[in-house]
C-alpha positions in Angstrom: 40.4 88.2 195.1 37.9 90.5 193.6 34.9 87.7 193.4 31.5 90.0 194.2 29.8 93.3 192.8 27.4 94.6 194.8 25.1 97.7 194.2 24.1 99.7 197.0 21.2 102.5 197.5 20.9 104.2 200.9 18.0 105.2 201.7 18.3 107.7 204.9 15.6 109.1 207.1 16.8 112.7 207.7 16.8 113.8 210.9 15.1 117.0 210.2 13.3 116.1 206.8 16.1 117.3 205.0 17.2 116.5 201.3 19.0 112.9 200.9 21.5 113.9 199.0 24.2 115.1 201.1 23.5 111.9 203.0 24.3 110.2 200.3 27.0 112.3 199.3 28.7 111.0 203.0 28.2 107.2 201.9 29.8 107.7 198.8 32.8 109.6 200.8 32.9 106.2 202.6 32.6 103.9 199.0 35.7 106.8 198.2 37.6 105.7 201.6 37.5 102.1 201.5 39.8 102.3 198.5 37.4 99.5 196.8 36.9 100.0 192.8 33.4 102.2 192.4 30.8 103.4 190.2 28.4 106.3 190.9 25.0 105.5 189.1 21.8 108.0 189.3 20.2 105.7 191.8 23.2 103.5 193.3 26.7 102.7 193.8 28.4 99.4 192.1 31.5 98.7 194.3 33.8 95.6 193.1 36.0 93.5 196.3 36.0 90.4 198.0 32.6 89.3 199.4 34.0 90.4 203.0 35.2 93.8 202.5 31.7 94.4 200.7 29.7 93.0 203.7 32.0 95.4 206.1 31.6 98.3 203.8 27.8 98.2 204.1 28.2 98.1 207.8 29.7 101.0 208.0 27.7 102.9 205.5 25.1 102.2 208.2 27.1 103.1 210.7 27.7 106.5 208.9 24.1 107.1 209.2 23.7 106.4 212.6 26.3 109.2 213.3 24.8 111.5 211.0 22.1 110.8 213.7 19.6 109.4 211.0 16.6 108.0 212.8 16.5 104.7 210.4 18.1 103.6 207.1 17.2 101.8 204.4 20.0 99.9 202.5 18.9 97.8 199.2 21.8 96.0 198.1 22.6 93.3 195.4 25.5 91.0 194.9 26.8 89.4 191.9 29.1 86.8 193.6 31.9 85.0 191.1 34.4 82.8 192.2 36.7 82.7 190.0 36.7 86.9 189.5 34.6 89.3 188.1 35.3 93.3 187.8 32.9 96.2 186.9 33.9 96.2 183.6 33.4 92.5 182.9 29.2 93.6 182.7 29.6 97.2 181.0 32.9 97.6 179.2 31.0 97.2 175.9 28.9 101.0 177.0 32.0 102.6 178.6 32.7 106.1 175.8 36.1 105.2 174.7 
């Protein structure tokens, strides 16, 4: 059951100083492959699932980094946990351009 959104911002240290963004690009090719309901924002990712698949999806957003061979990473992430179901929508249907 979809019962959590959770917003995530990675924050990598580049191995070279290098821009973020392509990075960031790679986590949100791993949001893309989890096959989890997503939103891109300016400054994070809202993904919609069970509370599980969201904890394993940040693990291997991390684990992304590490291969990209990022020295550190810096993950803030929030969770909006419903039982009985909640979707993306639910919170910003009402601002979505029909």
């Amino acid at each position: 059951m979809i019962d959590t959104l959770m917003s995530i911002q990675i924050i990598p240290k580049t191995p070279n100083n290098e821009d973020v963004i392509p990075y960031v690009d790679e986590a949100i090719k791993i949001i893309d492959q989890s096959g989890l309901h997503y939103r891109v924002g300016p400054l994070e990712t809202t993904v919609q699932g069970d509370m599980n698949e969201c904890l394993i999806l940040i693990q291997k957003l991390n684990q992304r980094m590490v291969e990209l061979e990022c020295p550190s990473t810096i993950s803030q992430v929030k969770f909006y946990h419903v039982p009985e179901g909640i979707e993306i929508e639910t919170l910003t249907g009402k601002y979505d351009a029909e």
